[in-house]
N, C-alpha and C positions, 0 to 999 in steps of 0.2 A: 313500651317495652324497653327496658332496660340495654342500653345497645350489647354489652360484655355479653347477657346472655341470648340476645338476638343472634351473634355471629357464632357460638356456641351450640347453639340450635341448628345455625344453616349449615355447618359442618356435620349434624349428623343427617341431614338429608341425604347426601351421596353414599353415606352407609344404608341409608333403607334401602335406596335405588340400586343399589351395588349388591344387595343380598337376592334382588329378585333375578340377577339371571342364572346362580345353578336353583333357586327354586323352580324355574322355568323347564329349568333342563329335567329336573325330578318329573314334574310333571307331565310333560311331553311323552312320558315312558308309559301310562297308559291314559293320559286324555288327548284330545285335540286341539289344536292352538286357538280355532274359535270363542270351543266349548272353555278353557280357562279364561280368555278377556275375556267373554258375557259377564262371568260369573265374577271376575275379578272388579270389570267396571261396579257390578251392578251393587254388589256388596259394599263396596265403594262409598257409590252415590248414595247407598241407603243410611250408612254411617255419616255423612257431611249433611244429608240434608238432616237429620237428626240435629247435630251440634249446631249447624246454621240454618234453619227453619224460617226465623225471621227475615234473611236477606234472600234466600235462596228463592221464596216464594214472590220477592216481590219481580215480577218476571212480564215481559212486553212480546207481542210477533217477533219486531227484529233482534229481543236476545235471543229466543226460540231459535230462528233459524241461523243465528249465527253458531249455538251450539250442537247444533244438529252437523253443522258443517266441521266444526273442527272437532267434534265426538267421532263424524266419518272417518278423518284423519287418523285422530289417535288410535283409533279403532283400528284400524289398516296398519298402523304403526308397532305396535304392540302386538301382533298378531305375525308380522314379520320379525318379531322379536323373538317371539314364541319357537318359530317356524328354526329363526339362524341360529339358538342357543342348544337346540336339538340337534341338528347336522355340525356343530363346530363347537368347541371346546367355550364352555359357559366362560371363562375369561378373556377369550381371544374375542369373543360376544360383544363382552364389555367394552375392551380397550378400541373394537372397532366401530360402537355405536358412539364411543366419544369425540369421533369426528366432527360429529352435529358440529361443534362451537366452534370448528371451522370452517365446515359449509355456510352457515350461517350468514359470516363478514361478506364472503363472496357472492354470497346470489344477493343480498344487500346491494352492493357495490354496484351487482349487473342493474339491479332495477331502479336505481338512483343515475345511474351511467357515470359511475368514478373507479378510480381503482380503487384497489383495495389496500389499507392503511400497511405499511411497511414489514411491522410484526406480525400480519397476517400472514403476508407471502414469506418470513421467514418460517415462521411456526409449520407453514405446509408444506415446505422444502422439507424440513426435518422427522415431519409427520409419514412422506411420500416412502423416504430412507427407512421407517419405522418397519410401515408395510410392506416396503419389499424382504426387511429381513423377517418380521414375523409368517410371510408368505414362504421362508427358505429359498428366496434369496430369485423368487420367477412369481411374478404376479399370474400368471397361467396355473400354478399350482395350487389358490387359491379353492377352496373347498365349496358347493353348492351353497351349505351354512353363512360363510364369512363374506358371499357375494349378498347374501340375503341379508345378514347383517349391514353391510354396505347400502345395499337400495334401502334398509330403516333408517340408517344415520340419514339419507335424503328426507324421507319423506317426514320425521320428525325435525330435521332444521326448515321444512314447507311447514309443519302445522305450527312452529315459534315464532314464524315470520308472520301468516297467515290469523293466528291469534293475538301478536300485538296490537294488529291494525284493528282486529273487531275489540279489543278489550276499551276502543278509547271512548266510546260512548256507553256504554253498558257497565252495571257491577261487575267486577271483576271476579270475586268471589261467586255472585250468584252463575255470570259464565261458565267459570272452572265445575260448578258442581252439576250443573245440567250438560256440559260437557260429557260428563261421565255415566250422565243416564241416556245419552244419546248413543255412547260407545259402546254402552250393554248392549242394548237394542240393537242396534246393527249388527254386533257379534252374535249377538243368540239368533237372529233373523239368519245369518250365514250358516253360522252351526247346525240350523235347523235345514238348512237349504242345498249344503254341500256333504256335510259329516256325519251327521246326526246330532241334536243336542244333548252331551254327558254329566251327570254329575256327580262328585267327589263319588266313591264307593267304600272307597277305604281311608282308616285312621291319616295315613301318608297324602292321602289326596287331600284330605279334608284341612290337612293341617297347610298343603302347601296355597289353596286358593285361597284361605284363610289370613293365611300372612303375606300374600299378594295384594291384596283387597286393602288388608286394615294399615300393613306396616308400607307396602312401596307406594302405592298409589292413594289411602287416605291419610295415613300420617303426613306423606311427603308431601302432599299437594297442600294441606292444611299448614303443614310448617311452612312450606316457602313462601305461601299467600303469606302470613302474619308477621315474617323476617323478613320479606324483604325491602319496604317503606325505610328498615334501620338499620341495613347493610351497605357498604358501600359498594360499588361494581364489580371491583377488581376483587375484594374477597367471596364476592358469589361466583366471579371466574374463577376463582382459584379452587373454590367449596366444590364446584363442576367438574374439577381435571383429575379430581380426586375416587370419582363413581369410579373410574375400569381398577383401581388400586383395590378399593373395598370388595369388587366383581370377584379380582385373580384371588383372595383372602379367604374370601365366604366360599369359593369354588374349590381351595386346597381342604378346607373340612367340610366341606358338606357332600362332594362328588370325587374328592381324590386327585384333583387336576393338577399336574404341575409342568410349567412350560418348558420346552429345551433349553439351556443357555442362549443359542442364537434368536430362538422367541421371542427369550424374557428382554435380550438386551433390546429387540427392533419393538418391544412393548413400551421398555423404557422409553424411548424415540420417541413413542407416539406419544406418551404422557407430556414427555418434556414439550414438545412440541406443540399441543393442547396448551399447558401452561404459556409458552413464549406469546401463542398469537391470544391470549384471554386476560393475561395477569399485564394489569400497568402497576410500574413499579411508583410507590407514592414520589420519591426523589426525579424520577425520569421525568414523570408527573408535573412536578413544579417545575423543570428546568423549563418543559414545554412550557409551560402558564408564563415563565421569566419572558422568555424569548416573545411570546406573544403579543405581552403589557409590553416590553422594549426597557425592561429593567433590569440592572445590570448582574450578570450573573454570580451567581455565591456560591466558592468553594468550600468546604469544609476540610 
């Protein structure tokens, strides 16, 4: 793939992923957060395995129960999503499941026993400031929703972590798409267990699980598997910092949302801050490479 339109591509990922939380939020108004992952995965899964049939099938026990384990994940993750984009404003959703990328460095860090690289602890200084003011200014203020969103940012920088490690023997491609047929499966299993299992009734439902299924979670999972081999790091952290932007966007036309001043600016915070500890800058880049090789540094 052509790399111009590889990095072109990975920048509309965070738009697909940034459209599904006021879809989320739409739907919450009459389904259940189960009954929409089931139906989300499972659509999904049915669309990948379609397109990728050949890789998808060629499948062992231990991919099996590696997907079954982080489908559990997603599954629980997405479901908390569901859950935080209905009690809290679909952009404040966004801007606080974009933590992930920096939980991430940090429980890294813990389970290798290092700290954590520099721009991480600045990025989450800046990130901490974010939330306090998007919280108005008292973390106690925080709403059932944006805690619920808080424990998803966890539980999906556990299933990123947890999924690099199982991807390094197995297809990766065929992982991700049994991934999604594990993540049905346990949601509609739930749905059927706690809620009832629902589905779409009306044009508005149909349309939102619809575009949940094919645009956030099989478009995106499709694009990012195929871009990213010819992206470089730092612009898929950057393609990342960008989802809670696309979130607060699709959430002023699609649900009316718009944040106070003091919100928007401790949202800013958190974006910027996302960026600081994800984006290496190419120039910072090289100085480090200079310093390392012990070649003498060049100013411009």
């Amino acid at each position: 793939m052509d790399r111009k339109k590889a990095i072109a591509l990975s920048f509309s990922v965070p738009v697909a992923w940034g459209f599904s939380y006021p879809l989320m939020k739409i739907g919450m108004d009459s389904m259940n957060a189960t009954s929409i992952v089931a139906l989300r995965c499972i659509i999904a899964f049915v669309a990948c395995l379609l397109l990728f049939h050949k890789r998808a099938f060629r499948i062992n026990r231990d991919l099996m129960v590696r997907a079954a384990i982080i489908g559990a994940i997603m599954a629980t993750e997405l479901t908390c999503m569901c859950l935080g984009s209905s009690l809290t404003s679909a952009s404040t959703a966004g801007f606080l499941q974009s933590l992930t990328v920096v939980i991430v460095p940090f429980a890294n860090a813990a389970l290798l026993r290092r700290a954590p690289e520099r721009k991480v602890l600045v990025g989450t200084a800046i990130v901490t400031c974010g939330m306090l003011l998007l919280s108005g200014a008292d973390f106690t203020s925080l709403n059932p929703g944006a805690l619920i969103m808080l424990l998803s940012a966890f539980i999906y920088a556990s299933h990123i972590i947890v999924a690099k490690r199982f991807v390094e023997d197995v297809d990766p491609l065929a992982l991700g798409v049994w991934q999604l047929g594990f993540g049905g499966l346990f949601s509609g299993i739930a749905a059927c267990a706690f809620g009832g299992f629902m589905l779409p009734s009306t044009p508005s439902e149909i349309v939102v699980v619809v575009a949940l299924a094919l645009i956030c979670s099989a478009y995106g999972f499709i694009t990012q598997t195929l871009v990213q081999p010819h992206v470089p790091a730092e612009t898929t952290g950057f393609a990342f910092s960008l989802e809670p932007v696309c979130s607060a966007v699709f959430s002023f036309f699609l649900v009316g949302e718009v944040l106070s001043p003091i919100a928007f600016f401790g949202a800013a915070l958190i974006l910027t801050g996302v960026m600081v500890a994800t984006v290496e800058l190419p120039r910072l880049r090289a100085h480090g490479q200079a310093r390392m090789a012990g070649a003498p540094e060049h100013v411009s």
